[in-house]
C-alpha positions as a printed Julia matrix, in Angstrom:
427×3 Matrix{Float64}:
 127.17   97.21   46.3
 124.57   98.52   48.72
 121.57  100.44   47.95
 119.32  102.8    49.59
 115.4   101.37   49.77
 114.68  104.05   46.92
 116.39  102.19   45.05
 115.81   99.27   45.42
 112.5    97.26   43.33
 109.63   98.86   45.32
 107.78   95.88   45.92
 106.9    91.95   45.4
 103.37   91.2    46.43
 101.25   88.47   44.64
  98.19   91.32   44.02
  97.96   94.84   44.48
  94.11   95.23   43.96
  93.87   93.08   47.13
  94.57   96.52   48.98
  91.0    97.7    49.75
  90.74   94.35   51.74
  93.84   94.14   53.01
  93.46   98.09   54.67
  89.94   97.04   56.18
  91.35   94.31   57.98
  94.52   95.82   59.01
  92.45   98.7    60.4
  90.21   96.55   62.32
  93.58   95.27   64.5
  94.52   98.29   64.93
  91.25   98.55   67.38
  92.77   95.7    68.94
  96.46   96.92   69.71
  96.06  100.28   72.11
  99.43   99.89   73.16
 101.14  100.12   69.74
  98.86  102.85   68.88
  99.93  104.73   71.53
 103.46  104.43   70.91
 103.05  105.41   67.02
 101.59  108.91   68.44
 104.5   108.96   70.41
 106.73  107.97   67.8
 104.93  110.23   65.05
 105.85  113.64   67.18
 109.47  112.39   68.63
 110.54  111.04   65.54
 112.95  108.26   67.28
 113.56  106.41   64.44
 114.47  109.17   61.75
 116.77  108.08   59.09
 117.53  105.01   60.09
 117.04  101.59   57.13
 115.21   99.2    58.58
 114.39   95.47   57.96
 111.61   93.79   59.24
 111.38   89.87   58.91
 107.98   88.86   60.28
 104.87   86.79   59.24
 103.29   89.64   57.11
 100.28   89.69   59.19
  97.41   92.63   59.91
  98.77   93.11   63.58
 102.5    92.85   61.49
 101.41   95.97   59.23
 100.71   97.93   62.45
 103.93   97.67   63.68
 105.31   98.49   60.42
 103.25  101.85   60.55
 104.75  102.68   63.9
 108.05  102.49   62.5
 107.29  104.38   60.02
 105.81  107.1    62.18
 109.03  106.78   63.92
 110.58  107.66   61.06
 112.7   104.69   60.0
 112.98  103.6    56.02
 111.54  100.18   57.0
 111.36   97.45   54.28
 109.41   94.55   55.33
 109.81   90.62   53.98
 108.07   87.4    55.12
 109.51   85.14   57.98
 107.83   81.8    56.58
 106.8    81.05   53.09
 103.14   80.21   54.03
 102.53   83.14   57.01
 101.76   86.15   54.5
  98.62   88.01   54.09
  98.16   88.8    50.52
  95.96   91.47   51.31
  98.19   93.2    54.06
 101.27   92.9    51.99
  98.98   94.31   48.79
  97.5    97.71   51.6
 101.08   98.31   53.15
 102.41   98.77   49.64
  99.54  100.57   47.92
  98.58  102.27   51.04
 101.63  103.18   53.39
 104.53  103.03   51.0
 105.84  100.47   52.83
 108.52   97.82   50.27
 106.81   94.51   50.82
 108.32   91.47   49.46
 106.56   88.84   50.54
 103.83   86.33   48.64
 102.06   83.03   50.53
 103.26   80.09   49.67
 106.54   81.55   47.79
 108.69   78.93   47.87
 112.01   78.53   49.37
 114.23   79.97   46.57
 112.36   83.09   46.97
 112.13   84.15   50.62
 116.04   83.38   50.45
 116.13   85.86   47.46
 113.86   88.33   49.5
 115.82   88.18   52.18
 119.28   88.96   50.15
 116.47   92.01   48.68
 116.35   93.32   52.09
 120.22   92.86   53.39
 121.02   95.16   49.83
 118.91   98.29   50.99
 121.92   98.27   53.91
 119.83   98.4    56.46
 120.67  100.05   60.13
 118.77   97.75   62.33
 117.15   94.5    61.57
 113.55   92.77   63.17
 114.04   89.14   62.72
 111.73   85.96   63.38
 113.73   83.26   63.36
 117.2    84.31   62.94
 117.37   84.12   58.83
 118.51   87.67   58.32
 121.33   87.75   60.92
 122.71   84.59   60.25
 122.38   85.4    56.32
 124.29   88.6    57.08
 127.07   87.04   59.31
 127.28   84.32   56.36
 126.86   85.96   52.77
 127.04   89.9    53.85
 129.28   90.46   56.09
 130.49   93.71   54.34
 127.06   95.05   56.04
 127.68   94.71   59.85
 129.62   97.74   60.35
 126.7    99.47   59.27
 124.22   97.48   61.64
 123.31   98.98   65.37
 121.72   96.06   66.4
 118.99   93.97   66.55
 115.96   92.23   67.83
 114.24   88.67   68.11
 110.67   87.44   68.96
 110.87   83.53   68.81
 112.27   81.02   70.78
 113.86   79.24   67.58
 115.89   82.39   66.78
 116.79   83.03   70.5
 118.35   79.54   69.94
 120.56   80.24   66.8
 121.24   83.91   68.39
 123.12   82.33   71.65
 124.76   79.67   69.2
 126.4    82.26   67.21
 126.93   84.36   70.91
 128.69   80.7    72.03
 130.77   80.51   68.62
 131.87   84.28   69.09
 129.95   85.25   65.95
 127.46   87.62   66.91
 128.43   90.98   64.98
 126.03   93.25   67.35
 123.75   93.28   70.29
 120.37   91.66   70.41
 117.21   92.83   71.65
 115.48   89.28   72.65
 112.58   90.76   72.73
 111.36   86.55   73.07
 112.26   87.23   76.77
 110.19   89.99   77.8
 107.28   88.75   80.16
 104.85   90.96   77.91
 105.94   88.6    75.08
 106.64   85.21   76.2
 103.99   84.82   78.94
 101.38   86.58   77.04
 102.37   85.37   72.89
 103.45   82.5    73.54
 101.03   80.94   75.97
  97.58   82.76   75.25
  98.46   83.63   71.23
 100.05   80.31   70.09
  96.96   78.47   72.56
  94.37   79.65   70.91
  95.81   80.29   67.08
  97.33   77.01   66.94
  93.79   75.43   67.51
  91.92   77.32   64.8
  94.83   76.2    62.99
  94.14   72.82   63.35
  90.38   73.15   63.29
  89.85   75.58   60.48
  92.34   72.71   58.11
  90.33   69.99   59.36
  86.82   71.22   60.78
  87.42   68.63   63.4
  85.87   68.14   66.66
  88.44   68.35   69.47
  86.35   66.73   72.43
  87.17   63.17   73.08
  90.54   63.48   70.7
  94.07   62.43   71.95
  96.06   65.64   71.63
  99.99   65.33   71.83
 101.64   68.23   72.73
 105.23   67.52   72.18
 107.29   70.58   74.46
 105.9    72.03   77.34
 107.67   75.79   76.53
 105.13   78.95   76.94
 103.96   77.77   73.18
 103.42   74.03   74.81
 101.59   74.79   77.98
  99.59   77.6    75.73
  98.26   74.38   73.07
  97.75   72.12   76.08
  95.79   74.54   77.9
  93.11   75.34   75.17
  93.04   71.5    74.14
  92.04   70.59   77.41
  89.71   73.61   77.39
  88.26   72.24   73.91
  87.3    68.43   75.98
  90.81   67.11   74.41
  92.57   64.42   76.29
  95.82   65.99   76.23
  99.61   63.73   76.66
 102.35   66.25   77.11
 105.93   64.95   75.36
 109.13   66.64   76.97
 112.67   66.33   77.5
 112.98   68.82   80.41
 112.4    67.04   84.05
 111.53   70.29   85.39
 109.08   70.78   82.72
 107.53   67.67   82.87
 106.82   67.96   86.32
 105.29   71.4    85.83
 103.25   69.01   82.88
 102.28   66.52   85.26
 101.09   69.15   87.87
  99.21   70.86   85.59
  97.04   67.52   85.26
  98.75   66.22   82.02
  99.46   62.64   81.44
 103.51   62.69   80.36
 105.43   60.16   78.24
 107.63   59.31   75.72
 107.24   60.71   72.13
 107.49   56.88   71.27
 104.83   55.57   73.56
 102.4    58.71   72.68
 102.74   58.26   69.15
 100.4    55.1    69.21
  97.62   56.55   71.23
  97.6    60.25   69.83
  94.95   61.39   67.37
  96.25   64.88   66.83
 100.09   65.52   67.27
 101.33   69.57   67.6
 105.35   69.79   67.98
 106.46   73.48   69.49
 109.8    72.51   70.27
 111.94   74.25   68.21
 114.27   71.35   67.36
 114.82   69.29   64.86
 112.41   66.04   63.36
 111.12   65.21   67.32
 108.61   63.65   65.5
 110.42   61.02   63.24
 110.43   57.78   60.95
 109.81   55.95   64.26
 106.94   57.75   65.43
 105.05   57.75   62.01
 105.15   54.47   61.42
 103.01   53.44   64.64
 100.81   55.72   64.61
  96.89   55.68   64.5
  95.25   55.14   60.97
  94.17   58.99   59.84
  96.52   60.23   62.64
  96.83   64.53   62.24
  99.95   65.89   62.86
 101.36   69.52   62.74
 103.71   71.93   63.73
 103.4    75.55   65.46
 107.03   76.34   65.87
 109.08   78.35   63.8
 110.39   76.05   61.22
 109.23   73.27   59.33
 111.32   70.64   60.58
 109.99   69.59   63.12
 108.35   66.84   61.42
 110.96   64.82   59.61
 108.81   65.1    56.05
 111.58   64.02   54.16
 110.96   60.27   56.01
 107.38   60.49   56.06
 107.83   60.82   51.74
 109.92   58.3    51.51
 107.7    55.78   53.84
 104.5    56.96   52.07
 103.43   55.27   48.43
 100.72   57.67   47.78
 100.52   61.38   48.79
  97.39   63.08   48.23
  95.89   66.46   48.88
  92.69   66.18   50.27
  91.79   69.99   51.94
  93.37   73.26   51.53
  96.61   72.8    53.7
  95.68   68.85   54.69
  97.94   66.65   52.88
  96.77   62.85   53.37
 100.19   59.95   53.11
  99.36   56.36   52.79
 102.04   54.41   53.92
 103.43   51.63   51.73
 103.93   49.24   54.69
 100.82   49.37   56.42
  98.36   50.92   54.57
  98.03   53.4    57.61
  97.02   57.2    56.63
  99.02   60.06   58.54
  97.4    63.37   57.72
  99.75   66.47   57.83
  98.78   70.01   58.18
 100.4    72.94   56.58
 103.15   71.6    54.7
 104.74   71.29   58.59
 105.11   75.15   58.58
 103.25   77.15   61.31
  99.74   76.03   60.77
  98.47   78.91   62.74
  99.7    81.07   60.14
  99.3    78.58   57.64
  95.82   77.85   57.84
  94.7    80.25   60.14
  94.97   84.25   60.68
  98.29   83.89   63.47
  97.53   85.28   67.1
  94.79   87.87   68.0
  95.46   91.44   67.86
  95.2    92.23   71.5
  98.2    89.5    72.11
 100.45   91.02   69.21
  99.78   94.39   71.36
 102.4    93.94   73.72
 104.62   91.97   71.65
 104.74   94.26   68.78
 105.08   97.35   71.41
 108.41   95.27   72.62
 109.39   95.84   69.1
 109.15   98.88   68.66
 110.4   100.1    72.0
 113.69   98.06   71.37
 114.48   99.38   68.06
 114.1   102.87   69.79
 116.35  101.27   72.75
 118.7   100.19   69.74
 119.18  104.1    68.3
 119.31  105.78   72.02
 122.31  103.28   72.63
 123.92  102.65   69.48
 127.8   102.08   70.46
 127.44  101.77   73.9
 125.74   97.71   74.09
 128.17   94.79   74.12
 127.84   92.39   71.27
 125.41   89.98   73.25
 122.03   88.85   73.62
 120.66   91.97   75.43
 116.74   91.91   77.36
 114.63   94.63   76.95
 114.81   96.6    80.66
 112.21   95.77   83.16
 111.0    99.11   83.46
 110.02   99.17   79.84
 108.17   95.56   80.09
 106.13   97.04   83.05
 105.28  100.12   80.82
 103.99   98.19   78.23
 101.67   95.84   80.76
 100.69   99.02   82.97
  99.29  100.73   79.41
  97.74   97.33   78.36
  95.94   97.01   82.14
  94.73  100.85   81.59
  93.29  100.07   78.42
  91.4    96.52   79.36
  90.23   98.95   82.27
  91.65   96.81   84.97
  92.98   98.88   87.85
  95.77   97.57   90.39
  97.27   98.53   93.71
 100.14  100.64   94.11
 103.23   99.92   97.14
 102.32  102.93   99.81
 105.51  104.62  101.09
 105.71  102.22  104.18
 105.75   99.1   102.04
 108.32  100.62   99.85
 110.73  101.05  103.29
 110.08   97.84  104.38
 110.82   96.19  100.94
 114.12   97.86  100.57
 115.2    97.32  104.73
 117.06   94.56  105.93
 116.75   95.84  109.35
 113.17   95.42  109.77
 112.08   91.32  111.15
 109.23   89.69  112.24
């Protein structure tokens, strides 16, 4: 039976005297996110949100705990859980619990068993509209709780991987509700995905390993926003940067860009470094491990961990050792070879690194929050797709981030507007 979030156990954080910390840090974002800020003012008066359950499933982040304010301010009961079992800040979850009132139920490095049971946590406060990353709540819903779904106005998706699953349930005729992909808004994909994942994916790598990127062989396997983000600021960092991809259309982009392209086979013999931000399933395999370079690094930066086929590298390995905080060293039984892996194969931005910068989490977060308010003004009247968030509101949210970077630009005059919208007028 379904509860209300009073009800339900208030919180399960791994420290609550981590709060002082955690609020310092989640305030200093906060100077970083303008947008969002504005939009909790807005919220705070209006009040969009009011009595409505909500559940948030996102890395538990400072720029995360932000966004859970606004909805707050907007008035929804939001209960908040982690996305990935190694993405949580301690401290945030410890401040948004001691400090907001916010249920938190999220630890780092909670294993497996638990986020599942955190997520069943959240589905049993019965919630009204759902924030995923990743797709585990709906697709736990539509699986184990379907009793819920009448209850559920819709609701909203940030990553590529989830945007996946969401049209495979849409293709199977299983979606319950409409979706916000919020993934697809320009503010998010172009801007998240390509500057955030660029740069956090990097200190990822280089706050695990303190490693010096000039002169390495990076392998970026998928040349998505994420891809063309990690290749960028590798090549930026002196890398010499191979681009892996299935998409011809991608590859040429890759190849125009000024990136050599090949084979995930061929690349895995020259690569020192190895990122995957595919989204799919063990694209780097048995195969591809067992050629590689002696001390060889490889990681992952998209959603889920299995990108790396682990399970194979364990089985192929006769010693695994732990040799830095998130740097896991296997020696292989055949060769002798060492293939270094970061993160468990979770997100190592989030893993061993702080996630993207506030500014960037700005506009993505404000796409959240603007499409659970889309959500409540339209409840009944959205098909049960995959919905985008409408262009007007995707402009809003870059014209307030321009305004507060101070960057002013040009306006259409009236005659421009005519001409635009005439097919009478030629050469």
């Amino acid at each position: 039976m379904s509860t209300s979030v009073a009800q339900v156990k208030h919180y399960d954080v791994a420290d609550l005297a981590l709060a002082p910390l955690g609020r310092k840090r989640i305030e200093w974002a906060d100077r970083e996110m303008p947008v969002l800020r504005l939009i909790r003012e807005r919220f705070a008066k209006e009040r969009p949100l009011e009595g409505l359950r909500l559940v948030a499933c996102c890395h538990v982040t400072t720029e995360t705990a932000n966004l859970a304010r606004t909805l707050q301010a907007g008035g929804a009961e939001a209960v908040l859980i982690a996305s990935n079992p190694l993405s949580t800040q301690d401290d945030v979850a410890a401040s948004l619990v001691a400090d907001f009132g916010i249920p938190v139920f999220a630890r780092k490095g909670e294993s497996t068993d638990d986020y599942r049971k955190h997520v069943l946590l959240a589905l049993d406060t019965n919630p009204h509209l759902i924030i995923d990353d990743g797709g585990d709540v709906v697709s736990t819903l539509v699986k184990e709780r379907s009793d819920l779904v009448p209850n559920v106005l819709g609701s909203t998706e940030e990553t590529t991987t989830g945007i996946q699953r969401l049209k495979a349930m849409q293709a199977s005729g299983v979606l319950p509700f409409p979706v916000i992909a919020v993934n697809d808004a320009q503010t998010k994909h172009m801007f998240d995905n390509r500057y955030g994942t660029g740069q956090s994916t990097l200190d990822g790598v280089i706050r695990a390993t303190n490693l010096l990127m000039a002169g390495r062989t990076l392998v970026v396997v998928g040349y998505g926003w994420c891809g063309k983000g990690v290749a960028m600021r590798g090549r930026g960092l002196g890398a010499n940067v191979i681009v892996c991809e299935v998409n011809p259309i991608r590859a040429i982009e890759a190849v125009m860009d000024g990136f050599r392209v090949m084979p995930i086979a061929e690349a895995a013999t020259q690569g020192d470094v190895f990122i995957t931000v595919t989204g799919n399933r063990h694209v780097i395999d048995r195969q591809h491990f067992a050629v590689m370079k002696d001390g060889a690094i490889v990681c992952n930066s998209g959603h889920f961990d299995l990108e790396l086929n682990l399970v194979a590298l364990r089985e192929m390995a006769r010693e695994v050792r732990d040799v830095r905080p998130f740097v896991q060293e296997y020696e292989l039984a055949e060769t002798g070879r060492r293939v270094i892996v970061l993160g468990e194969g979770r997100l190592i931005n989030l893993a061993a690194a702080e996630g993207h910068p506030a500014s960037v989490m700005d506009m993505s977060f404000a796409n959240q929050a603007l499409s659970a308010e889309y959500l409540k003004k339209h409840a009944g009247s959205l098909e049960k797709t995959i919905h985008r968030l409408p262009e007007e509101v995707d402009l809003e949210i870059a014209s307030l981030k321009l305004e507060a970077m101070g960057v002013r630009i040009d306006t259409l005059t009236a005659e421009m507007v005519e001409y635009i919208n005439s097919w009478e007028h030629g050469t």
